[in-house]
Structures are given as structure tokens and as C-alpha cells.
C-alpha positions in Angstrom: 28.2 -11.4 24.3 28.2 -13.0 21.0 24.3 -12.4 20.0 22.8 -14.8 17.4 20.1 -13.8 14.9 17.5 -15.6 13.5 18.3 -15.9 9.4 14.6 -14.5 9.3 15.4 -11.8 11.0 19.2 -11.1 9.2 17.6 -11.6 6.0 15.5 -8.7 6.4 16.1 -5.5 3.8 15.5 -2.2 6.3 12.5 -0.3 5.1 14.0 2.4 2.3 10.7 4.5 2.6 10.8 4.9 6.4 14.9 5.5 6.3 14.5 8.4 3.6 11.5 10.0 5.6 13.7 9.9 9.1 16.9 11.4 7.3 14.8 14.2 5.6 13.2 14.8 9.3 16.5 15.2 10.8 17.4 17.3 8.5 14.8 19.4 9.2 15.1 19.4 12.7 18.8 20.6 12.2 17.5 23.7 10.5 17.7 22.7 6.7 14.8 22.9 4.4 14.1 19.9 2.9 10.8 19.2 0.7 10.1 15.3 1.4 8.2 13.4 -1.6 8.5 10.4 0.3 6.4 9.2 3.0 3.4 7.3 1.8 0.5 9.1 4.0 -2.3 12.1 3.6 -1.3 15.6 4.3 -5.0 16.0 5.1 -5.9 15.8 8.7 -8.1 13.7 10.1 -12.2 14.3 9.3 -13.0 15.7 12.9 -16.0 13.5 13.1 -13.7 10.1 13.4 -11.4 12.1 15.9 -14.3 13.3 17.9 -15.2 9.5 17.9 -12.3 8.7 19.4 -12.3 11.7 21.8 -15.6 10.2 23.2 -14.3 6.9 23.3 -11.5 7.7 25.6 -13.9 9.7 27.8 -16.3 7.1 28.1 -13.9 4.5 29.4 -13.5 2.8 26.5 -9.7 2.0 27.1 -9.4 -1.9 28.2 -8.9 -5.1 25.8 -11.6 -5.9 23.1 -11.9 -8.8 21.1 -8.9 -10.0 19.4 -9.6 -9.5 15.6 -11.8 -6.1 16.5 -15.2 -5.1 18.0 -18.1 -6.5 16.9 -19.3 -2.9 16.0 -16.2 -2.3 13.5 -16.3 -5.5 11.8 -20.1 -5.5 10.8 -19.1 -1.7 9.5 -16.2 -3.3 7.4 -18.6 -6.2 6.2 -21.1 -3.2 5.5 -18.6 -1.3 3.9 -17.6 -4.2 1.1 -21.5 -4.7 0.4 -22.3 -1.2 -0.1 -18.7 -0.4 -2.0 -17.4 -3.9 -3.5 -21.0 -5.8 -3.9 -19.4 -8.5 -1.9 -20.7 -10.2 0.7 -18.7 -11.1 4.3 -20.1 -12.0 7.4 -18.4 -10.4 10.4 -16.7 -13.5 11.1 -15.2 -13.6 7.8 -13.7 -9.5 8.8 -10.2 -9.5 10.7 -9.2 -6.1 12.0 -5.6 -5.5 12.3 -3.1 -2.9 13.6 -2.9 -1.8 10.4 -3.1 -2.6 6.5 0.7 -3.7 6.9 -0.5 -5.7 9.5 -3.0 -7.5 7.5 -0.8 -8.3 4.5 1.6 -10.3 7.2 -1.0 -11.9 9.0 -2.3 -13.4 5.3 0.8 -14.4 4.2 1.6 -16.1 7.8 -1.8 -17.5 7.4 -1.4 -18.9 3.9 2.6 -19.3 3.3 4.7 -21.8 4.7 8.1 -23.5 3.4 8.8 -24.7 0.6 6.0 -22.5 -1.1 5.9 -20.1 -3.7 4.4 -16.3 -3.6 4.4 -14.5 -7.1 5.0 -10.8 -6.5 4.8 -8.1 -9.3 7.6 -5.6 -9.4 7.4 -2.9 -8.2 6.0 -4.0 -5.6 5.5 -2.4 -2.4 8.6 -2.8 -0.3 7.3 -4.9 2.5 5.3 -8.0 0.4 8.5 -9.5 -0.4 10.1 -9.1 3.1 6.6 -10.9 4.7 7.0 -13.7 2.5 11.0 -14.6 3.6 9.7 -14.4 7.2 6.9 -16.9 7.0 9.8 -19.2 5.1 7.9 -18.9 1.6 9.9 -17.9 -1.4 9.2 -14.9 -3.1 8.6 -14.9 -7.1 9.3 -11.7 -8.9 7.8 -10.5 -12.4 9.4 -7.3 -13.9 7.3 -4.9 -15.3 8.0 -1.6 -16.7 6.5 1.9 -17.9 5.7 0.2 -21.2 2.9 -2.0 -19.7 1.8 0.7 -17.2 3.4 -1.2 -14.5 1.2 -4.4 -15.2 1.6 -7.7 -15.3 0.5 -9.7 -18.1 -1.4 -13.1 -18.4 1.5 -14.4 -19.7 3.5 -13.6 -17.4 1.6 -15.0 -14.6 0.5 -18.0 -16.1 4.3 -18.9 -16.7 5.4 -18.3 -13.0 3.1 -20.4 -11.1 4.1 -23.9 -10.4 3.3 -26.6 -8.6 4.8 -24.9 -5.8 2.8 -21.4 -6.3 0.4 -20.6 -3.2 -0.3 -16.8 -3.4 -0.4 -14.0 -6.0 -0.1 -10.7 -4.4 -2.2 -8.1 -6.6 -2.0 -4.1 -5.7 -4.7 -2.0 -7.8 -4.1 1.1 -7.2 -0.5 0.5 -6.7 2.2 1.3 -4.5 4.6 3.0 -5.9 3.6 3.2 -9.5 -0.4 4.4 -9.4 -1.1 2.0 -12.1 -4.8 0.8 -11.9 -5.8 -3.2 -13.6 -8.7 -2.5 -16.1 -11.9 -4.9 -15.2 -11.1 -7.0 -17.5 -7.6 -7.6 -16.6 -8.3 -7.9 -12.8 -10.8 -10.8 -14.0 -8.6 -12.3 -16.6 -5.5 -12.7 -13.7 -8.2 -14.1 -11.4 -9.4 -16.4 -14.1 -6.3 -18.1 -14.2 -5.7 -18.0 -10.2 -9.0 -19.9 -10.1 -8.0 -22.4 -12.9 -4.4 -22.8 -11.1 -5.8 -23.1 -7.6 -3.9 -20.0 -6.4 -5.1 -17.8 -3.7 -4.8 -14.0 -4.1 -4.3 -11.3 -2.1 -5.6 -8.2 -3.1 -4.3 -5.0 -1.7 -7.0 -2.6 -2.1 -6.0 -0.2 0.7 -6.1 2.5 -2.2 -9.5 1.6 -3.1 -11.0 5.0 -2.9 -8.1 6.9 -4.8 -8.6 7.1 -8.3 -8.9 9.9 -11.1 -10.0 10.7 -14.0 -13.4 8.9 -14.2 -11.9 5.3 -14.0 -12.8 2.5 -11.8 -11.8 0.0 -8.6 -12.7 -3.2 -9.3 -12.1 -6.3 -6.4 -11.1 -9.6 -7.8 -13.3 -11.1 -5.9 -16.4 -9.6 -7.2 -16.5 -11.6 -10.4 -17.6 -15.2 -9.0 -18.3 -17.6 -6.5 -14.8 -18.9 -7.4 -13.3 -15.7 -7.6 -14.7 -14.4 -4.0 -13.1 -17.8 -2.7 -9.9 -17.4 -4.3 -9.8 -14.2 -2.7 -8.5 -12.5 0.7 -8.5 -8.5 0.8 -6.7 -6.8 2.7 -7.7 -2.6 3.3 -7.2 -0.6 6.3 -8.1 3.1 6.8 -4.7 5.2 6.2 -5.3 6.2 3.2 -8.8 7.4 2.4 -9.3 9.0 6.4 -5.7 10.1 7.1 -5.4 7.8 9.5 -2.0 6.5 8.9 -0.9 6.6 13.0 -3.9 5.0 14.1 -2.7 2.0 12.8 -6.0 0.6 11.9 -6.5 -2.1 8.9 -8.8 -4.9 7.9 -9.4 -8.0 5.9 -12.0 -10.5 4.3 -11.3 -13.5 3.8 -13.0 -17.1 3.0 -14.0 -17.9 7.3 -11.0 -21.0 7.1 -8.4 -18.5 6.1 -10.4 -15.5 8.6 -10.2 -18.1 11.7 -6.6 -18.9 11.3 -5.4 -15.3 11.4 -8.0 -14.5 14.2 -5.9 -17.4 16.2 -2.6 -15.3 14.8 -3.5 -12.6 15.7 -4.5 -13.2 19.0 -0.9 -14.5 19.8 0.6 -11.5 18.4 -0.5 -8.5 18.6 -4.0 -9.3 20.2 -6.6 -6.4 19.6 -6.3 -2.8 17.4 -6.1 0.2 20.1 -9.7 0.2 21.6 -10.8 3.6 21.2 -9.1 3.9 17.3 -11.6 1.5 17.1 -14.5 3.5 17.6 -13.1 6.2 14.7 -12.9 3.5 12.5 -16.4 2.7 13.2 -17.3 6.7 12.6 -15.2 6.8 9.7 -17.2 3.7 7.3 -20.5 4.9 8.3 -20.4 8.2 8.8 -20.4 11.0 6.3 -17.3 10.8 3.1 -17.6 14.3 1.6 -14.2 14.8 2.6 -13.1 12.1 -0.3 -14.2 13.9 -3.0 -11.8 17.3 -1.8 -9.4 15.5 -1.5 -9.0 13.5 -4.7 -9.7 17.3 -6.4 -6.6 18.3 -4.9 -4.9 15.2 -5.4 -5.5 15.1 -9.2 -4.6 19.3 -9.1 -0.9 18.1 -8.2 -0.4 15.2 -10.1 -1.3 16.9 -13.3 1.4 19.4 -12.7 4.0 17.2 -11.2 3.6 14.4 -14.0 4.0 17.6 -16.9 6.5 18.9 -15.0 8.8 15.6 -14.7 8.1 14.9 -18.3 9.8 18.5 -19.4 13.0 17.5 -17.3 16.1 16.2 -19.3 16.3 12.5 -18.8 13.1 12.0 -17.1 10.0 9.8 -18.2 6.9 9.4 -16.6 3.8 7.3 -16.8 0.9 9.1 -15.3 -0.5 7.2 -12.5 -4.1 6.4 -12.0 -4.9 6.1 -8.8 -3.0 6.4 -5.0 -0.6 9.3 -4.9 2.6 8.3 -6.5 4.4 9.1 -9.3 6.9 6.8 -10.6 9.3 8.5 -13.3 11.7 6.7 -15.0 15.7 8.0 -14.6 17.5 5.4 -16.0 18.7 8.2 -19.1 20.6 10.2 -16.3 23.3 7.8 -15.4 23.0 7.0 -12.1 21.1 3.6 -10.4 18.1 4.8 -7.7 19.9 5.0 -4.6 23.3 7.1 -5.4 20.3 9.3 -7.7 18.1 9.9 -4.4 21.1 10.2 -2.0 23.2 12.8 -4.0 18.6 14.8 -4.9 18.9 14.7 -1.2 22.5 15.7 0.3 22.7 18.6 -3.0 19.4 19.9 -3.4 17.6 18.8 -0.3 14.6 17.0 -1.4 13.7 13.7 -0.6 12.2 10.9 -2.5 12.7 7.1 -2.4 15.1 5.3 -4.8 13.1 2.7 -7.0 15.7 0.1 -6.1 13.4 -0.4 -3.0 10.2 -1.3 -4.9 12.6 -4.1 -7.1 12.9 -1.2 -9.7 15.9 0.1 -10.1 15.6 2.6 -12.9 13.0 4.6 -11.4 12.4 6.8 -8.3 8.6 7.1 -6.3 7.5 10.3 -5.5 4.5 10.9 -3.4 2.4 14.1 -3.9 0.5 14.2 -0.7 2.2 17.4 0.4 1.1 20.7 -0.5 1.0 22.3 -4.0 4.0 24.6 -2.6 6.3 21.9 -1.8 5.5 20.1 -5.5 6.4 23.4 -7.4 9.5 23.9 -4.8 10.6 20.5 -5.0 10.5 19.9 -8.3 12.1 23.1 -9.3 14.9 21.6 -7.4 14.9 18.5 -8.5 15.6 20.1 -12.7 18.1 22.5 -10.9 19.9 19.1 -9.8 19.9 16.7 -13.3 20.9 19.8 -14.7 24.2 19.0 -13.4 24.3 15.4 -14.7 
């Protein structure tokens, strides 16, 4: 049988992040011990108050279809949560809850992208924006950056990419894979000219909550009426509750934009899993102590790991200012990301994920949200191995 493929579909790039996390688990389950720096998610578990949530949920029957775009209960929390956190103002209407914050970032760009349009990316970029923009048949727009900006894009920059042609600018403050963080005022400068261009933006928050050293999140849409209308957010609940395989996220979005991905969505994938519903619910309103722990230990192994990778031979690295990546530069060792990360993992058994994945081919992500015994292992590995370069 001769099978044909949709050129959507065959123009896909497989997902680098998830391929290096299911090698290093196979190599673990054959017995090897590998220290993985790749997988994007919490080592924390849980808060037990948004599992027990759950737990009741289940025992109460809660188990059959709910609304499409979320319960009632949930999106009121969400609209709560961006009043209390952001300022901003959404009705629930306006709130779309997905399977998941990669969930919402498709369901926008299927929403908003069509054919013959243009979606400017930054790079790096996480891996997937790109890849949702081919499959809604937009085209995507790429401006390098680098470690001598921080990672950011400049006015400049985006001013000179949008054309006629332009529909979206995806922004990611805190970023995937870099940890860079947009000051205020560059946030409302980039906006400023998305407004004055007529260009929607998508703003990636879902690290929102993750941020050290006394500095600030600040949403786009916060600075004006034109700025809120410009803007769609997209969040979820992975990263600030460790719920990463409850595959809940969310979005707000001007009610046009909000009723066309309710109509998606309820062709697609129809509702989020009832009773993850009811943790997410638990988890906005109820008690965040947990946050503050967290981001303690958090900033505890970034320190070290960003001092450590700056004392390594060949190795640069910008420290990052929010989410839990670091993003060093390798480019003075010789070897391009994914031979680099392929040889770190076959010779010295650590995993991370090659930068050629995030459009960034002289660098290498590294997640710290593993334990303070894996950093000092795996990194102590990782000098042993461009030692040898």
C-alpha cells in the first residue's frame, strides 16, 4: 500500500526535546545512569491540595463531558486569576481552556493564521511555534537573536519584518529555552509598534510565575485599551503547579478571537479531562506558598549551574531570568548542537537538547528542574567530556 501524506504533515520537524528525554529514558531502563537536563517540566510534585481536588472529583462522579472550552467554574478562576495577577480584565467568555498550554498556542494560531500570511517568530524560539504555523498554512518569519541581546529581539528588528502580509508576533517572556525576560518597557515598546502595524500578538506567558532575582512579569496587554486588543495570552498550569501530565492550559483572548477557537476546539479535541478540571480550579484559588519554595530552590541551582558552565573551556553563558533553562553558548568547541548533544550523551551519559532545535544552532538548553545532585553530577560530566575536544 502506497500511503500518501499530507505535506502538512511531512513537513513536520519531530519534537528534539521529547526524542532526547525518551532516548535518556531508555537508557535508563537498560540499566545506565544517565542525568537528563532536558525535559521541560517541575521535579516538584504536585501541591496535594489540587490532587486531592481531583481525587474528589473522580469520587464524586465527576467523569462525563463538560463544556467544550472548560467549566464554567475553571474559566471564571482563570478570568480571576488575570485580574488579581495581570490587572486585566476577561469575562469568562473571553477564557478558553485547553488540553494544555501547547494546546492553546495551536488553537490561536489556527484561529488567527491562514495562507498566504505571515507569523514573526523570535529565535530561539520554542520548538513547536514554528511547526503550528506550517500546519495552519502560514509562513513562519524568523529573527535571530543571540547572547549579546539577552536573547531579545529589538524594535528594529521587528519593525523591519512585518509586512503587509504579517498577522501574528509570537512573544515568550520568560522564555523557552533561553530564560531571558522583556523589561516593561520593551514589552510595551514591541506592543507599541504591533498596535501601530495592526499585528496581533500572542503572548506566551505560561512562565509567568518563574522569575528571580526581584525582577518583574509584565503582560503586553496590560498597557492599553489597544494593547489588551492586540493581545491573546496563552498560559496553562504545567509549570507553576507541576502539572505538566494533566494537560491543562488556558487563554484570553478579545471574545471574536475566544469564540472561533471555542468552535475549534469543540471539533477537535472537545473538553480538558473533567476532573483535571476541578485541580485546576483548586490550584488558582487555592493557597500558592508552594511557589515561593520552589523558586528558592530553583534560583539555588541556577546560580551554581550558570558559574559552573561559565568556568568550563569553551562554554558561555547568559544567566537566565526567569523559567528553568539555561542556554550556554558552545559554538568555541567545534562541534554544531546536535553531533555536541549526541556524542554529551552516548560518552558521558547526560542529556540535554541541541540548540539546533530552538533555531539556534550554537547553543545547547539545559533545564535545571532536577535535583541539586543531578546538576553537580551532570555538570561534572559534562567538563569531563569538552575536556576531550
Amino acid at each position: 500500500m502506497n500511503y500518501k501524506i499530507s505535506k502538512r504533515a511531512a513537513s513536520l520537524a519531530p519534537s528534539l526535546t521529547l526524542a532526547i528525554d525518551s532516548k535518556a529514558k531508555q537508557m535508563k531502563a537498560e540499566g545506565l545512569d544517565v542525568v537528563g537536563f532536558g525535559a521541560g517540566e517541575p521535579d516538584f510534585d504536585t501541591p496535594i491540595h489540587i490532587k486531592d481536588a481531583a481525587i474528589k472529583a473522580l469520587n464524586d462522579g465527576f467523569t462525563k463531558y463538560t463544556p467544550s472550552s472548560g467549566i464554567p467554574e475553571l474559566r471564571q478562576a482563570v478570568a480571576d486569576k488575570f485580574k488579581r495577577d495581570n490587572g486585566l480584565t476577561y469575562k469568562p467568555s473571553q477564557v478558553i481552556v485547553s488540553n494544555g498550554g501547547k494546546h492553546s498556542c495551536y488553537n490561536v494560531i489556527l484561529a488567527t493564521c491562514e495562507e498566504g500570511d505571515e507569523v514573526i517568530i523570535p529565535s530561539p524560539y520554542w520548538l513547536s511555534y514554528p511547526e503550528m504555523v506550517k500546519l495552519a498554512g502560514a509562513t513562519p518569519v524568523i529573527l535571530q537573536t543571540s547572547d549579546k541581546t539577552e536573547f531579545k529581539v529589538t524594535p528594529e528588528q521587528l519593525r523591519s519584518a512585518i509586512t503587509p502580509k504579517t498577522r501574528l508576533f509570537i512573544l515568550n517572556s520568560p522564555s523557552n529555552p533561553t530564560g531571558s525576560l522583556y523589561t516593561r518597557d520593551e514589552i510595551k515598546t514591541l506592543g507599541d509598534i504591533c498596535v501601530e502595524k495592526n499585528v496581533l500578538i500572542m503572548s506566551d506567558e505560561i512562565y509567568e510565575k518563574l522569575v528571580y532575582d526581584g525582577a518583574e512579569h509584565v503582560s503586553v496587554a496590560s498597557f492599553s485599551p489597544a494593547h489588551y486588543d492586540h493581545t491573546i495570552i496563552v498560559h496553562g498550569l504545567a509549570k507553576a503547579y507541576s502539572m505538566t501530565g494533566w494537560r491543562l492550559g488556558y487563554l484570553a483572548a478579545p471574545e471574536p478571537i475566544a469564540k472561533a477557537i471555542d468552535a475549534i476546539q469543540s471539533h477537535s479535541t472537545s473538553n480538558p479531562t473533567s476532573f483535571a478540571q476541578k485541580g485546576g480550579v483548586a490550584a488558582l484559588n487555592g493557597p500558592q506558598d508552594h511557589l515561593a519554595k520552589w523558586l528558592a530552590e530553583y534560583s539555588k541551582r541556577r546560580s551554581y549551574a550558570h558559574e559552573r558552565l561559565n568556568k568550563m573551556r569553551g562554554i558561555t553563558c547568559v544567566n537566565a531570568k526567569g523559567a528553568f533553562y539555561l542556554f550556554p553558548n558552545i559554538s568555541a568547541l567545534g562541534l554544531k548542537s546536535a553531533d555536541f548533544c549526541s556524542r554529551l550523551l552516548e560518552q558521558e551519559k547526560v542529556a540535554a537538547v541541541p540548540g539546533i532545535a530552538f533555531g539556534a544552532d550554537d547553543y545547547m538548553r539545559m533545564s535545571y528542574a532536577t535535583s541539586m545532585a543531578n546538576i553537580e553530577k551532570g555538570l561534572d560530566r559534562l567538563e569531563k567530556f569538552v575536556q576531550t575536544l
